[in-house]
N, C-alpha and C positions, 0 to 999 in steps of 0.2 A: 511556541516552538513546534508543535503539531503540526501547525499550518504551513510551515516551513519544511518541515519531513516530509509533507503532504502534495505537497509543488513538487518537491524535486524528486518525487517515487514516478507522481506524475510524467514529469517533463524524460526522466530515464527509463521507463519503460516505452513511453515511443520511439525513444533513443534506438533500444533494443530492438522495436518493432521496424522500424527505417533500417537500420544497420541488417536485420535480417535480409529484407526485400531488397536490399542492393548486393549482395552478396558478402558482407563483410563481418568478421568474429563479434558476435552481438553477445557470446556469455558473459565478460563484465559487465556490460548495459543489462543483463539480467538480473547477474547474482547484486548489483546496486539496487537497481528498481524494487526486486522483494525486500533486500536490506533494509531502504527507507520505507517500504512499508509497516517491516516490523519496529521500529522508528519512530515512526507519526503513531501506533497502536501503545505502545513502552512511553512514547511524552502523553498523549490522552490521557492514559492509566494517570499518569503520576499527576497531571492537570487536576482527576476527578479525586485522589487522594486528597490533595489539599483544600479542598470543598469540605471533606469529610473531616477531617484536622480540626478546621475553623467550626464545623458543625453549621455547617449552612444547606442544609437539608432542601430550601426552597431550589435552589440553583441547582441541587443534586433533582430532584422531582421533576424540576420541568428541564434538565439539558439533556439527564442520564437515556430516560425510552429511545428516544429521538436521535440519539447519537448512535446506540447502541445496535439499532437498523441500518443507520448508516456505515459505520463502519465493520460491519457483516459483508454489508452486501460492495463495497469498495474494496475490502479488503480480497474476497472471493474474485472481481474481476482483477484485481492487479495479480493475482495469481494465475488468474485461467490468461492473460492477454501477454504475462511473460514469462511463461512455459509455451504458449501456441508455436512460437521457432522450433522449438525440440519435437514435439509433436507431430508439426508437417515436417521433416526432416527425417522422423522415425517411419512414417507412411510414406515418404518418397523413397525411401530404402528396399521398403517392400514393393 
């Protein structure tokens, strides 16, 4: 299901970024974009939960490090790439 949340934060945060650059209301395509990313982080969570249930520590050792970079540093760009609309919008203001 992650990987599912994880496509479509994707594919609607470019939604957002396209919808900005044509001049068209891109805050739905935002406020979805972060949605699913809090989404795809809320299914991971509960993915690595049931690893920990069954106690299968091997799978927790070698996914947990490895993920846990990844989805730092994924979850920081899908932040910083569907706020940037607001951002140049607040400096074209000025």
């Amino acid at each position: 299901m992650w990987l599912l949340f994880g496509l479509i934060a994707i594919v609607t945060t470019f939604i957002n970024l396209y919808l900005y650059t044509t001049g068209k209301d891109y805050k739905l395509a935002m406020a979805m974009g972060l949605s699913f990313t809090a989404l795809t982080l809320c299914s991971e969570y509960s993915f690595v939960s049931s690893w920990v249930q069954v106690e299968d520590w091997a799978a927790l050792e070698d996914v947990v490090p490895g993920m846990e970079r990844a989805l730092w540093f994924l979850t920081i760009v899908s932040i910083l790439l569907n706020i940037v609309p607001i951002l140049l919008e607040l400096k074209n203001k000025k």
